[in-house]
C-alpha positions as CSV (number, residue, x, y, z in Angstrom):
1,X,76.6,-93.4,230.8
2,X,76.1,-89.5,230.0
3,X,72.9,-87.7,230.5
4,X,72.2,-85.4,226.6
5,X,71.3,-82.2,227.5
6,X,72.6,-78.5,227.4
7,X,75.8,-78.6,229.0
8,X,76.3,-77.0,232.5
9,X,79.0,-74.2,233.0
10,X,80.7,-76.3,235.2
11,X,82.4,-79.6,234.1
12,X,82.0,-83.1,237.0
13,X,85.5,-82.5,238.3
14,X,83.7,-78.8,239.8
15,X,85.7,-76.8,237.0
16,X,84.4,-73.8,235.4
17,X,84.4,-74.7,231.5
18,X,85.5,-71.8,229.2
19,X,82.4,-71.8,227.0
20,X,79.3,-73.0,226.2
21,X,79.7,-73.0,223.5
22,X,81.6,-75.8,221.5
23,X,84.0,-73.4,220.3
24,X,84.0,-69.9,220.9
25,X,86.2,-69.0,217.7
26,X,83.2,-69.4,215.5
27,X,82.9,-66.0,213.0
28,X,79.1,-66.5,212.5
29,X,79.1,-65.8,216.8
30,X,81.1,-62.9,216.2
31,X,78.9,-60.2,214.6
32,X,79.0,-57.4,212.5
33,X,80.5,-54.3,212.9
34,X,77.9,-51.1,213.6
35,X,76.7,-49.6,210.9
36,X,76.2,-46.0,212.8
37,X,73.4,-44.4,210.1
38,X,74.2,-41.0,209.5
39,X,72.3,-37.9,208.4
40,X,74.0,-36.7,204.3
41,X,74.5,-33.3,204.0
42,X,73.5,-33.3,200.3
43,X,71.4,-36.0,198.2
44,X,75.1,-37.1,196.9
45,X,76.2,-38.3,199.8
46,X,73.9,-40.7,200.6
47,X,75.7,-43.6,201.2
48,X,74.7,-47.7,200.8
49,X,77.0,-50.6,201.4
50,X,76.1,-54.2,200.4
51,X,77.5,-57.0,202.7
52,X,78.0,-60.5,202.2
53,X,75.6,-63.1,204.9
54,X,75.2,-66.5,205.6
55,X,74.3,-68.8,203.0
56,X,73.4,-66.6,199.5
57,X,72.1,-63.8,201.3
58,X,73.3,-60.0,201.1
59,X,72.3,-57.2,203.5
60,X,72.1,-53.6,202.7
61,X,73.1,-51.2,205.4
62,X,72.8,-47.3,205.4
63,X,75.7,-45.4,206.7
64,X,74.6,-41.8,205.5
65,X,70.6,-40.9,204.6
66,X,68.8,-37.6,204.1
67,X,65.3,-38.9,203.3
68,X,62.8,-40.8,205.4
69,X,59.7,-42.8,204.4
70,X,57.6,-41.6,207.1
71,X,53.9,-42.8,207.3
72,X,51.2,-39.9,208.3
73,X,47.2,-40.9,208.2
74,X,48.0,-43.9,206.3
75,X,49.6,-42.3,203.5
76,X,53.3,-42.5,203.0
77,X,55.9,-39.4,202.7
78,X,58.9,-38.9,201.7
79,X,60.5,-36.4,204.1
80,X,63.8,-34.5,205.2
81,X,65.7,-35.7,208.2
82,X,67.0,-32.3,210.2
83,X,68.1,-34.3,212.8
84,X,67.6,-36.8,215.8
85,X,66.4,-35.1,218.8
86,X,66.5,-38.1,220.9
87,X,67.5,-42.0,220.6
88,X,67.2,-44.0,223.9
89,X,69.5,-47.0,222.3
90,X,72.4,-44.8,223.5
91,X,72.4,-40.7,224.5
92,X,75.3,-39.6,223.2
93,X,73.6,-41.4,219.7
94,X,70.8,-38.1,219.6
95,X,74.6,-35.6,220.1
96,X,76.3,-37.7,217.0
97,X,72.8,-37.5,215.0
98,X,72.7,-41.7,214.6
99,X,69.9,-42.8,213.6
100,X,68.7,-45.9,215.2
101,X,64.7,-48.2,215.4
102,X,63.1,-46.5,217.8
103,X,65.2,-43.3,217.2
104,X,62.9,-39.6,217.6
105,X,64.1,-37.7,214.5
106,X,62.8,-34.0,213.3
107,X,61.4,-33.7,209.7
108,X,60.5,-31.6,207.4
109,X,57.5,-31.7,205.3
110,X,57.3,-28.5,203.1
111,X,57.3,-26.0,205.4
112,X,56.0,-27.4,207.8
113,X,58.4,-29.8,210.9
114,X,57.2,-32.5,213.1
115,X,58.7,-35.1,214.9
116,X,59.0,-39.0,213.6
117,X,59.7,-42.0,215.6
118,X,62.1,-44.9,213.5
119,X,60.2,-48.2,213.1
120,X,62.7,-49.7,210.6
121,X,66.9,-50.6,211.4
122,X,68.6,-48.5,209.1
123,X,71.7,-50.5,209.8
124,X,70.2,-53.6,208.6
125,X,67.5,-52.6,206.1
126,X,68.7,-49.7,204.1
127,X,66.2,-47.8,204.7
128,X,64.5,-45.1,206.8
129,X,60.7,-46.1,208.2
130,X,58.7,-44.1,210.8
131,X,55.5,-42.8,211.2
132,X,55.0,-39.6,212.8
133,X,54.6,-38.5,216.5
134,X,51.8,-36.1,217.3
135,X,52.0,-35.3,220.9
136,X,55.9,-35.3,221.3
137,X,57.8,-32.8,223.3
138,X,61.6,-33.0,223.4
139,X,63.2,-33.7,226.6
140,X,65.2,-30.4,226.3
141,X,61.4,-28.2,225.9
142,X,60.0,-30.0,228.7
143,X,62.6,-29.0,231.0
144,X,62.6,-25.6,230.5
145,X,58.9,-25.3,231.5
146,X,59.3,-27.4,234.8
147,X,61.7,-24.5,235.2
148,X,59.9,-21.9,234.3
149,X,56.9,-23.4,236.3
150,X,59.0,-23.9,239.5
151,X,60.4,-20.3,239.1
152,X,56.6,-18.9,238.3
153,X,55.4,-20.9,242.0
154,X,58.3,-19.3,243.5
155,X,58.0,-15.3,242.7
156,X,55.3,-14.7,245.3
157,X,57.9,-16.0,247.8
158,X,60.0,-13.1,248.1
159,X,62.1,-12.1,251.2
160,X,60.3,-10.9,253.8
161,X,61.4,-7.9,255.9
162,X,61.2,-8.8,260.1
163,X,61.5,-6.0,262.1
164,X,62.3,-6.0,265.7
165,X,60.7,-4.0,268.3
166,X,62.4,-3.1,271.3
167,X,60.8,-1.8,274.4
């Protein structure tokens, strides 16, 4: 008689089995593609798409936004995405300007620019959420003053002159 439980990778004969799964051609285990929000140009790009989910369900994803609901001292804002100075889900993400959760984007308020970190999954929401980031400073700033500080520490180091005496 069998034991019921999870099944083990390996069948009794010492064989590796091929899935754990009962079938690994299943289209719910397959996934979506990636949305990859953008930033719009102009309000008329902005750009929704409604997709079809399990069951009687739909799902808006973003592909192109320009606004963000960005929450500041308990207030909401709607503010102007510049751009996204850095997105740890993937690097080259902060080059192509893809706006992820947890995505560091500049916006603009007015005048005025600060920096906003992405609590919401454009991809899977529709929308842009964040709430701002006081104390940030981009990777790119914080370099160049390790620099300059190293190069600061080092001016006092100049060459110095040896002379030899002879006799």
């Amino acid at each position: 008689m069998t034991q019921w439980h999870m099944k083990s990778p390996r069948k009794i004969s010492g064989g590796v089995r091929t899935t754990n799964r009962r079938s690994d051609k299943k289209l719910a285990w397959k996934g979506g593609d990636p949305t990859l929000t953008t930033i719009a140009l102009s309000d008329d790009d902005i750009e929704n798409i409604t997709v079809e989910g399990q069951g009687n369900t739909t799902k808006t994803k973003l592909r192109l936004g320009k606004y963000a609901q960005i929450i500041e001292k308990g207030k909401a804002k709607k503010l102007e995405i510049l751009s996204v100075i850095q997105n740890d889900a993937d690097s080259q993400f902060a080059r192509r300007n893809i706006i992820t959760k947890g995505a560091i984007i500049r916006v603009r308020d007015g005048n005025a620019e600060s920096y906003a970190k992405v609590t919401s999954r454009p991809g899977q929401d529709g929308q842009i959420h964040g709430i701002i980031v006081k104390d940030y400073v981009p990777l790119k700033e914080e370099k160049a003053k390790a620099k300059k500080e190293a190069k600061e520490g080092r001016e006092g180091q100049g060459r110095r002159k040896i002379t030899i005496f002879e006799k």
